[in-house]
C-alpha positions as CSV (number, residue, x, y, z in Angstrom):
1,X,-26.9,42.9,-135.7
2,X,-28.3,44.0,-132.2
3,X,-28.5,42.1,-129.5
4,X,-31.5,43.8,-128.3
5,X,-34.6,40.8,-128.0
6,X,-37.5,41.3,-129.9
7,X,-40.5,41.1,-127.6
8,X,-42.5,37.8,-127.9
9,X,-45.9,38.7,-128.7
10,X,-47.4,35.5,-126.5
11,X,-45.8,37.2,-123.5
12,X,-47.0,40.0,-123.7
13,X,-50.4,38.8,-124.0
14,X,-50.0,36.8,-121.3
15,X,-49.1,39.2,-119.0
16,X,-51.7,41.8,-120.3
17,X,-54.2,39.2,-120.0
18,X,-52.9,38.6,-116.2
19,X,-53.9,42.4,-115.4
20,X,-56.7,42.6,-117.1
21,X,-58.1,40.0,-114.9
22,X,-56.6,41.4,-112.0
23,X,-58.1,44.8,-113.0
24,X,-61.5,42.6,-112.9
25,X,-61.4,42.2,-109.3
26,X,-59.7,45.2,-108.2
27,X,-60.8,48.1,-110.6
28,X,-57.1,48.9,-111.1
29,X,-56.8,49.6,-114.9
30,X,-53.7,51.9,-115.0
31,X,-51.2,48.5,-115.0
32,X,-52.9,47.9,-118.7
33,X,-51.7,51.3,-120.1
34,X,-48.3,49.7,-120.5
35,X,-49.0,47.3,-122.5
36,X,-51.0,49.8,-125.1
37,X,-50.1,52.0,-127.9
38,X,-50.9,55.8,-127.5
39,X,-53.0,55.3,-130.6
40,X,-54.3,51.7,-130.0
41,X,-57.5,50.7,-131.1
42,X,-60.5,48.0,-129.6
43,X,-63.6,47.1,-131.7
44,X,-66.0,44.4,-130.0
45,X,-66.3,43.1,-133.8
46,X,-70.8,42.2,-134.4
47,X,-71.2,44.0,-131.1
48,X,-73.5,47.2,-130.2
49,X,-70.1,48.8,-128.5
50,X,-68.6,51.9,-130.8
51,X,-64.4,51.2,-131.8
52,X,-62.1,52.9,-129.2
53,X,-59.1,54.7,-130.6
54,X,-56.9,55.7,-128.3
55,X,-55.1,54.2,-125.2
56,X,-57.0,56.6,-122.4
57,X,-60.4,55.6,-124.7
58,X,-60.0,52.1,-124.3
59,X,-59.1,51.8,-121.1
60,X,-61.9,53.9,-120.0
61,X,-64.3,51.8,-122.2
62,X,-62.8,48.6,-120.4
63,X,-63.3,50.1,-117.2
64,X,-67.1,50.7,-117.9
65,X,-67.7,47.9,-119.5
66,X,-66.6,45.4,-116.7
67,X,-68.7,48.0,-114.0
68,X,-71.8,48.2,-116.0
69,X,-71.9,44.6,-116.6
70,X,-69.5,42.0,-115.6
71,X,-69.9,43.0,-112.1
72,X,-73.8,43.2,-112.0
73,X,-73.4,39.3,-112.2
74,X,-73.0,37.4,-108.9
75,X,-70.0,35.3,-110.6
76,X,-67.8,35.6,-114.2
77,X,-65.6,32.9,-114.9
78,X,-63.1,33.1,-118.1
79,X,-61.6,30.2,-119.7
80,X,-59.4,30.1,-122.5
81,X,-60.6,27.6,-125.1
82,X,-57.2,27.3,-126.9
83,X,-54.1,28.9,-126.3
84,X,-52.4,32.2,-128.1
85,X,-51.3,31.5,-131.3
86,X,-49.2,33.7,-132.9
87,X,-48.4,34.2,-136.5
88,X,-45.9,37.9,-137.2
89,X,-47.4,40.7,-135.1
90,X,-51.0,39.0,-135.0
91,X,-51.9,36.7,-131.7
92,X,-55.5,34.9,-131.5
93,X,-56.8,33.2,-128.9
94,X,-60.7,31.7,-128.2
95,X,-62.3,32.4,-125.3
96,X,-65.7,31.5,-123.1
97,X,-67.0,33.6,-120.5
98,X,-69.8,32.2,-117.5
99,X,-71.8,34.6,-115.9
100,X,-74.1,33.5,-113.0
101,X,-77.1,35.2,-111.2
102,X,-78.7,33.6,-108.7
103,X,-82.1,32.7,-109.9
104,X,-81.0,32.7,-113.5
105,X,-79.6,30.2,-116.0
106,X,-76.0,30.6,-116.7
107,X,-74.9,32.9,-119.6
108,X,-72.1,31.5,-121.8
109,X,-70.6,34.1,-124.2
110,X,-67.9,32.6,-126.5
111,X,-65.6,34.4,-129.3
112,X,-62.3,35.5,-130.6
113,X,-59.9,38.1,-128.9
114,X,-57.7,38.9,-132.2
115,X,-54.4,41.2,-131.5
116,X,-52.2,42.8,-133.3
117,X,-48.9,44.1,-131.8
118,X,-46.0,47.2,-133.1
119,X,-43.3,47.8,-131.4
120,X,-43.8,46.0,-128.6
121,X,-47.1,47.5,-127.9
122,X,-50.7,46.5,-128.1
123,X,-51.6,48.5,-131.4
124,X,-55.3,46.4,-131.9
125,X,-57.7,44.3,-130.0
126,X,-60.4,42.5,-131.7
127,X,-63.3,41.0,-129.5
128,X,-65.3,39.1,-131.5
129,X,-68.1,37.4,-129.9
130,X,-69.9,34.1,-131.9
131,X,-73.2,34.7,-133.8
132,X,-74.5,32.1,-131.4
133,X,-73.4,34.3,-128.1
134,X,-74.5,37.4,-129.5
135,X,-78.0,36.0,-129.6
136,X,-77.3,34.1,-126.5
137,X,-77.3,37.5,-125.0
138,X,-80.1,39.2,-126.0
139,X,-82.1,36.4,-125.5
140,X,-80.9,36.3,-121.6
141,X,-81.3,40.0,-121.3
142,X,-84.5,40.1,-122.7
143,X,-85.7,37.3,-120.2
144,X,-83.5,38.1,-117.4
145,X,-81.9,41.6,-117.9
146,X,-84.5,43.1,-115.2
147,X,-82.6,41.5,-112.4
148,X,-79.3,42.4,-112.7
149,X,-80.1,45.6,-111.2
150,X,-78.7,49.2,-111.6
């Protein structure tokens, strides 16, 4: 047998999770290409955002994502509702994110980030928002999208 350790799953998200926030506040996103596969995919699962295929497509999509709407919020807050579970190659973990704008109500979004992991790598990501936050949304942007500005 080798002695070579099999990556734990759970530490991997961890620290991927780690960056991505830091990428958050400093628009750094090249740390997260480590922890993706060449041919990694993302799908926001009930969402209006097209599947990503491809490490360079994903991160880009990230990237936009986070400038075209995370940041038009004065504040965004992520909490994990329960920790990584893992079960084989497949790690879950509930989340909720708290935007503020002044002036606004908060928006809480809530959902499943579902991962699946080869090799070491980051070969899916699942977002999946709840039914509830998906109409949460669209809701808020209908009465308060105006105001986020461009």
């Amino acid at each position: 047998m080798s002695g070579a350790k099999t990556p734990d799953i759970t530490e991997i998200f961890e620290s991927f999770a780690a960056d991505f926030e830091a990428a958050v506040r400093d628009d750094n996103w090249a740390p997260l290409a480590a922890y993706l596969a060449e041919d990694a995919t993302y799908l926001n699962v009930g969402g209006p955002d097209p599947k990503c295929e491809g490490r360079a497509a994903i991160l880009d999509y990230l990237r936009r994502d986070v400038s075209n709407s995370d940041r038009r919020f004065d504040t965004r807050t992520l909490v994990a509702l329960s920790p990584p579970t893992a079960d084989g190659n497949r790690l879950s973990r509930r989340w909720r994110c708290t935007y503020t704008l002044a002036g606004t109500p908060e928006l809480v979004v809530e959902g499943e980030a579902r991962y699946r992991f080869e090799g070491g790598f980051i070969k899916e990501i699942e977002e999946a928002p709840t039914a509830a936050s998906i109409q949460n949304v669209s809701d808020w942007m209908q009465k308060y999208g105006d105001r986020l500005g461009a």
